[in-house]
C-alpha positions in Angstrom: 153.2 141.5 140.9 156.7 141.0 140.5 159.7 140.5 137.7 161.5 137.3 138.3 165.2 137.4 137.5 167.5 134.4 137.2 171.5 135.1 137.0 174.1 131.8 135.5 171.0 129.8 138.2 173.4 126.1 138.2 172.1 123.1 140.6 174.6 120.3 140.9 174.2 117.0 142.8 176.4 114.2 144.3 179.2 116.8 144.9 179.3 118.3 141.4 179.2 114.8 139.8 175.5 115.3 138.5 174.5 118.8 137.0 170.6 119.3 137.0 171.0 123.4 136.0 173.4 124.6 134.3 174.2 128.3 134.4 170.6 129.4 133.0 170.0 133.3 132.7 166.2 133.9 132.2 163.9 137.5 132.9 160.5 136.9 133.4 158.5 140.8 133.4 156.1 141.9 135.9 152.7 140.1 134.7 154.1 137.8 132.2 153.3 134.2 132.0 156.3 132.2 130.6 156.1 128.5 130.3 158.8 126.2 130.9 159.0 123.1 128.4 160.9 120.1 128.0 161.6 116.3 128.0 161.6 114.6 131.6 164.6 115.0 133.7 165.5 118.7 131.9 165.7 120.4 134.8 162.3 122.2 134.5 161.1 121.3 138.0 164.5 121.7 139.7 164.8 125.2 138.2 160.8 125.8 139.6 161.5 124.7 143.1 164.7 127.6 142.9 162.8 130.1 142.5 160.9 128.7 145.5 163.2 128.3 147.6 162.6 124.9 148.0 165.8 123.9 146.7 169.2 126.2 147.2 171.1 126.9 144.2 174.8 125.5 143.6 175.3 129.1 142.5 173.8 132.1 140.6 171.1 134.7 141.9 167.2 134.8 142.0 165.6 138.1 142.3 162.2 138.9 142.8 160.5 142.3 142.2 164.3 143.2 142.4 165.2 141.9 146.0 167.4 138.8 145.8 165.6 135.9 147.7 168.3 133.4 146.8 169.2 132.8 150.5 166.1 133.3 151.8 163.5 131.2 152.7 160.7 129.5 151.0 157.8 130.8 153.7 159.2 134.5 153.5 159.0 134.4 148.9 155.8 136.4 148.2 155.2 133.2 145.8 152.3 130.7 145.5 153.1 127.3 144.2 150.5 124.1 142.6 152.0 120.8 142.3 151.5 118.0 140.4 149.6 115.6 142.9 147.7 118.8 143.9 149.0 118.8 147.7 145.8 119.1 149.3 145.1 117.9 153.3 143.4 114.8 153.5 141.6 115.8 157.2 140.8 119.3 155.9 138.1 120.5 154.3 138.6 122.3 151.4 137.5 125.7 153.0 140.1 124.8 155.4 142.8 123.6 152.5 142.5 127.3 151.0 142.9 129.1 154.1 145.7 127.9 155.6 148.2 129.7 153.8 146.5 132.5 154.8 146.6 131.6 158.4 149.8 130.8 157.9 151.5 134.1 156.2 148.9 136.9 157.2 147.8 138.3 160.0 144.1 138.3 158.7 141.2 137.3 161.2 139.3 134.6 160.7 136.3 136.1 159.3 138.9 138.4 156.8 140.2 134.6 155.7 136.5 133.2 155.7 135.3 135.9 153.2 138.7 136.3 151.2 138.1 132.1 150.9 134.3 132.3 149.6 135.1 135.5 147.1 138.1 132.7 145.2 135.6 130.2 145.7 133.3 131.5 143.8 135.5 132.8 141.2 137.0 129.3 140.7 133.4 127.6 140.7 133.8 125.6 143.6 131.9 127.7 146.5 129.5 124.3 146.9 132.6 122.0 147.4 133.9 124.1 150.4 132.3 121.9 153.3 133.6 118.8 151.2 137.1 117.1 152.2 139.8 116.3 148.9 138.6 112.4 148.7 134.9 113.3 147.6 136.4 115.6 144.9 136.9 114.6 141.0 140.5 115.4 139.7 139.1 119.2 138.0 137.8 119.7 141.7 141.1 119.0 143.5 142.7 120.7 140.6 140.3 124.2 141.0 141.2 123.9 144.9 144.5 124.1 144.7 144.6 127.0 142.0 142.1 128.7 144.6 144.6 128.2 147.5 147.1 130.0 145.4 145.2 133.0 144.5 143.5 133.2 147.5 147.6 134.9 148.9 147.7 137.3 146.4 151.2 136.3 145.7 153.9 138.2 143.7 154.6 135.3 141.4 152.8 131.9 140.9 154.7 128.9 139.7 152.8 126.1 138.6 154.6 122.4 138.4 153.0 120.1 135.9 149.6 121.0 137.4 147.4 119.3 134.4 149.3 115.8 134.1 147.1 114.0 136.1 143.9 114.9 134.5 142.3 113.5 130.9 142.9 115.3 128.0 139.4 116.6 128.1 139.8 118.3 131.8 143.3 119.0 131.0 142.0 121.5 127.9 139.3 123.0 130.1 141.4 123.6 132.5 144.2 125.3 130.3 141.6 127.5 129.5 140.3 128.2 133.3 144.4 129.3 133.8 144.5 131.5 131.0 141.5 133.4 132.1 142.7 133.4 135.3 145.9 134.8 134.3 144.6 137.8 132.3 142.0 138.6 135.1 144.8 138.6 137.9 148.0 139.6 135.9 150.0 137.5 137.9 153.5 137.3 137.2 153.8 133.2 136.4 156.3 130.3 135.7 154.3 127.5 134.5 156.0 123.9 134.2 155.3 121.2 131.4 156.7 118.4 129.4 153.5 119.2 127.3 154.8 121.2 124.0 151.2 122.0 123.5 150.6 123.7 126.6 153.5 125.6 126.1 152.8 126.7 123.1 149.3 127.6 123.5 149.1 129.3 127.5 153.0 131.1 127.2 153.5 134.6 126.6 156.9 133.6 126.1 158.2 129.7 125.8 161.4 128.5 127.8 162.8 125.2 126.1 165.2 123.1 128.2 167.6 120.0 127.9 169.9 118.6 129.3 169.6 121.1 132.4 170.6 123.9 129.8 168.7 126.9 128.4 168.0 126.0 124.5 166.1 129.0 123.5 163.2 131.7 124.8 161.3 133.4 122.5 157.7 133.7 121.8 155.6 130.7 121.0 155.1 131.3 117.1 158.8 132.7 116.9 160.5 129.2 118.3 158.1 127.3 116.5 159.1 128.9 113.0 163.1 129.8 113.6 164.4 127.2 116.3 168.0 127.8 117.4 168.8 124.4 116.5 167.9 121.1 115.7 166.9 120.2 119.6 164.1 122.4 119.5 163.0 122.1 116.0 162.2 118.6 116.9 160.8 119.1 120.0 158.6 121.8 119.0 155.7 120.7 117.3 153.5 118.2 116.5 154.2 115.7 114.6 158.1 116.6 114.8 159.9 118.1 112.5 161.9 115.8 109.6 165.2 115.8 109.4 167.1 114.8 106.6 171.3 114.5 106.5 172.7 116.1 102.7 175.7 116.5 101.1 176.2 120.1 99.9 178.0 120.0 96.0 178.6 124.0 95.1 180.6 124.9 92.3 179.3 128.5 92.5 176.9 128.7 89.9 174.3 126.1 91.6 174.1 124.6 94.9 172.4 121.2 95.2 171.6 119.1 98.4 172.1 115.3 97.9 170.6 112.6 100.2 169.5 108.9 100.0 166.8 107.1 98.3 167.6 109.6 95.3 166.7 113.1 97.0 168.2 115.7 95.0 167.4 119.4 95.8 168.8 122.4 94.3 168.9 126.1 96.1 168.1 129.0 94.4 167.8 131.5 97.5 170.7 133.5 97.6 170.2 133.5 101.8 169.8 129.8 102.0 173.1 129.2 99.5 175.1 131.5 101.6 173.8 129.1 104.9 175.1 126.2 103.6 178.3 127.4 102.0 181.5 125.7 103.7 179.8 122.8 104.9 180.0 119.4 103.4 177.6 118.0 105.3 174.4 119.7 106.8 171.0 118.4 108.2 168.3 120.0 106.5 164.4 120.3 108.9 160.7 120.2 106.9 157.6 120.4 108.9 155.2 118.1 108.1 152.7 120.6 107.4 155.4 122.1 104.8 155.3 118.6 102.4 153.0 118.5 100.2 152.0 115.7 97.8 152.5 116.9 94.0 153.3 115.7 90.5 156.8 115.3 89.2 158.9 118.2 88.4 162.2 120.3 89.3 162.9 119.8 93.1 160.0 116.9 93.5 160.9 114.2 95.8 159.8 110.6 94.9 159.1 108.3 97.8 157.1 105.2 98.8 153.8 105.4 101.1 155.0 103.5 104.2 152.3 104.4 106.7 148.9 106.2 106.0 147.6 107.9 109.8 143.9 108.9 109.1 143.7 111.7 112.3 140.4 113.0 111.2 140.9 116.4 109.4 144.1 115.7 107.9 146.3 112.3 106.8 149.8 111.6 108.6 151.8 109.9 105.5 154.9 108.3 106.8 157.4 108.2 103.7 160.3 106.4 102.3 162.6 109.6 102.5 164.6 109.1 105.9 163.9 108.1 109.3 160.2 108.1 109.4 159.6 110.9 107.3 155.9 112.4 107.9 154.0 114.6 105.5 150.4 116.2 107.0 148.1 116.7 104.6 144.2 116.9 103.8 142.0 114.2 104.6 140.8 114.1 101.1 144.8 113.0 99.8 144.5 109.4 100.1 147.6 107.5 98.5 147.3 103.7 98.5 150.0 102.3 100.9 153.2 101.2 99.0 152.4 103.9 96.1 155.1 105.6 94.9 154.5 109.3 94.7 156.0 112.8 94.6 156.3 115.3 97.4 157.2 118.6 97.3 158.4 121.6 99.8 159.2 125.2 99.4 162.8 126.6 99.9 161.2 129.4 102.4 160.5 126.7 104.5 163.6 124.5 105.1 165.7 124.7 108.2 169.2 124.2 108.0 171.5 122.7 110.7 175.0 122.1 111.3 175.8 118.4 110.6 177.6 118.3 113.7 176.3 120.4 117.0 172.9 120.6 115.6 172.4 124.4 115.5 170.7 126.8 113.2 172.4 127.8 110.5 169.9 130.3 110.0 168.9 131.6 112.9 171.5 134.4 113.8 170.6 135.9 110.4 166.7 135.6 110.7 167.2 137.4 114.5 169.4 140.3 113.0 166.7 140.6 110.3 164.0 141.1 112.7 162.3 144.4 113.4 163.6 145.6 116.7 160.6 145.9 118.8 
């Protein structure tokens, strides 16, 4: 096992004219398993084949248990890597698959890699399959051979590159699960790629959002989720995103009220949340679905049109006249007639505030400094 450092990591292409990475700092500790999220062309994957050594860096530093490796190469990186499209030999069997990198980076005997083979096998569930050749394997099959050819080398670090993308949603949760097992049983320090918010939130020790090639925030799932550095990841996090609305801030010291279209009209009473939103004209204001709830007129009530009902078995998605598709989740049992005019509601606690302009937290310096130092 092994800490994984990353020190202002850039990748540039085309002679500087396209920037992939851009000066990320990230610390992964020995026997953590941080996963790597965001939208396709973020630099994820570029940032994963760094620390590989299967692409050089522009500039910056990658250390490994401590030793930089950022000049050296990818064979002599105590790491283990599963790819996408699984990356399995055709012509070998899949004995054969998991012992090659063995053969190729030990100096074990044959019988040493036989037996070290059959032991993963049969801790992966696939010691029947290892006479069998990858084109008479199921997609879980190839999937399970290519984790066993990566624990079969006892690596230092594992780095896994969108391993589950090619499987149903079905295999891809059983398999999520298989990882996470394996992960507490080895305590293998491990960088685990996904576009998947889901997976990232649910297998991470630690969630890495990116966009953009740039480093938007780390942070423990539950953490991100409830106090995202700006409006980037509050959208991106969760499912079904985040609602944004665009206000107008009116303070004349005794009240503050936030004023939108279609008649929203909000006052603040928090002290904390006034002081946020003080100086600004403008500010975008982020609700959770799960956070609007349908209720009767009253102070801070929102009225709004039924658009869209989304039966998703235990709960209704309501898609509301308040915004750009504005979604409220709620219980399957709150069943508004499409078109009806209702009332929604939210608590204060559970706004997010953003700057009208760069899109970041206006709340999140103060909730870190408020935070129990661990």
């Amino acid at each position: 096992m092994a800490t994984v450092t990353l020190d202002d990591l850039r990748k540039e292409y085309t002679n500087g004219q396209i920037v992939a990475v851009e000066d990320i700092d990230l610390d992964v500790d020995d026997g953590e398993f941080v996963t790597v999220v965001g939208p396709s062309g973020c630099g994820k994957s570029t940032t994963l084949r760094m620390i590989a050594g299967l692409e050089r860096p522009t500039s910056g530093r990658i250390s490994i248990g401590g030793e930089d490796v950022t000049d050296v190469h990818a064979r002599k990186r105590d790491v283990a890597m599963v790819f996408q499209n699984y990356a399995l030999y055709p012509h070998k069997t899949v004995e054969q698959n998991m012992a090659f990198g063995l053969r190729m980076s030990t100096d074990l005997s044959k019988d040493e890699r036989r037996e070290t083979v059959r032991e993963t096998a049969e801790m992966m569930g696939i010691e029947d399959l290892l006479d069998q050749k990858p084109d008479e394997l199921s997609g879980g099959q190839k999937q399970r051979v290519a984790l066993g050819r990566a624990i079969v080398r006892d690596p230092d670090v594992f780095l896994f590159d969108e391993p589950l993308s090619n499987l149903d949603a079905k295999l891809r949760t059983t398999m999520r699960t298989e990882i996470q097992r394996l992960q507490n049983e080895l305590g293998t320090t491990s960088v685990y790629v996904t576009h998947d918010q889901e997976e990232a939130m649910t297998m991470g020790d630690r969630i890495v959002i990116l966009n953009d090639g740039e480093l938007q925030q780390t942070g423990v799932p539950k953490e991100v989720y409830d106090d995202p550095a700006n409006e980037f990841v509050g959208g991106f996090i969760g499912s079904p995103s985040m609602n944004f609305l665009t206000v107008s801030v009116e303070d004349d010291g005794a009240t503050t009220r936030l004023l939108g279209e279609d008649g929203f009209d909000y006052e603040l009473t928090d002290e904390r949340l006034r002081d946020a939103v003080r100086g600004h004209d403008r500010v975008r204001i982020g609700i959770r679905p799960e956070d609007v709830s349908v209720s009767g007129p009253g102070r801070n009530a929102v009225e709004t049109t039924v658009e869209v009902i989304e039966p998703v078995g235990s709960d209704n998605y309501l898609h509301l006249g308040v915004g750009e598709d504005f979604i409220a989740r709620v219980a399957s049992d709150v069943e508004p007639e499409q078109g009806e005019q209702i009332h929604v509601a939210f608590d204060a606690s559970n706004l997010h505030f953003f700057d009208a302009d760069d899109g970041e937290s206006l709340l999140y310096e103060t909730e870190q400094s408020a935070a129990p130092t661990v």
